[in-house]
N, C-alpha and C positions, 0 to 999 in steps of 0.2 A: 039530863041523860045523854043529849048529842056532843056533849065537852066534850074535846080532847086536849090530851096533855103528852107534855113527854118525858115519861116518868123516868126518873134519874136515882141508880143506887146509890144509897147511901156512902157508902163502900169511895165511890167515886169523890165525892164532897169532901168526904174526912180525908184522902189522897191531895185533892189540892188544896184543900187549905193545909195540910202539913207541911208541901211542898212551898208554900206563899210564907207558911212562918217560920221554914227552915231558913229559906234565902234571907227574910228579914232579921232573923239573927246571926245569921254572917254577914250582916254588914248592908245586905243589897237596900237599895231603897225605891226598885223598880214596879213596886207591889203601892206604893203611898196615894194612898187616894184612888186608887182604881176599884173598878166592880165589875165582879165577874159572870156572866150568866154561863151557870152550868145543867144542863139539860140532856135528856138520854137522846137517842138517836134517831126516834119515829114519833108522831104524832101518834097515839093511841086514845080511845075511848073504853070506858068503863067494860061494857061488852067485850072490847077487842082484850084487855089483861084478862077476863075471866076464860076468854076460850085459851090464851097462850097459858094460864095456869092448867087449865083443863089438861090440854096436852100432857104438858109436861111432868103433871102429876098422873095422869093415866087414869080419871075419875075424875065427875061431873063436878062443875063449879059454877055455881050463878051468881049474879048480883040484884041485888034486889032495889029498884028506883025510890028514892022519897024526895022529897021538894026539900028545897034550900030552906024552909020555914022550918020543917021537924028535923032536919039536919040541926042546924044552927039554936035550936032550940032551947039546950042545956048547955051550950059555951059561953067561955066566957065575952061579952060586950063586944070587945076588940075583935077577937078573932069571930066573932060572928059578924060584924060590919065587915073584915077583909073576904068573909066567903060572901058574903053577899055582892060586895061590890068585883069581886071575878068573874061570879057567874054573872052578873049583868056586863061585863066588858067581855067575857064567850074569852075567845083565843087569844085576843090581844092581852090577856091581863099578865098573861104567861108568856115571857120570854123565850123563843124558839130560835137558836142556831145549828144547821144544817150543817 
């Protein structure tokens, strides 16, 4: 429940990798082998998007806590071992540039 993350539009993601596979097929080859972490702007916690949706829709919005256990529950293997092993690294598992 105390995660924070810094959630990043979609919107932004599909823009640079457009931009990464435009320049690659014109030729660049500045993008080869590099990784990019793209992350939104602020450290936010679950609470914190529920009251900025609140806001901005003008109408209550909550989130409701469950454990990484009933979370992960009905996923598939894979991606239940990667949320498990997030929540046990907390902040660090997530990439943060300021």
């Amino acid at each position: 429940d105390g995660l924070m993350f810094p959630p990043v539009d979609p919107r932004d993601v599909g823009y640079a990798a457009a931009a990464i596979a435009n320049e690659c097929v014109l030729g660049g080859a500045g993008h080869h082998g590099k990784c990019y972490e793209i992350s939104g702007p602020e450290m936010l916690s679950v609470a914190d998007m529920a009251r900025i949706f609140a806001q901005a829709l003008d109408r209550p919005v909550t989130h409701t806590s469950v454990s990484v256990d009933e979370y992960t529950a009905t996923l598939p293997p894979a991606l239940a071992q990667l949320i498990h092993f997030m929540h046990e690294a907390g902040e660090s598992a997530i990439p943060f540039s300021p």
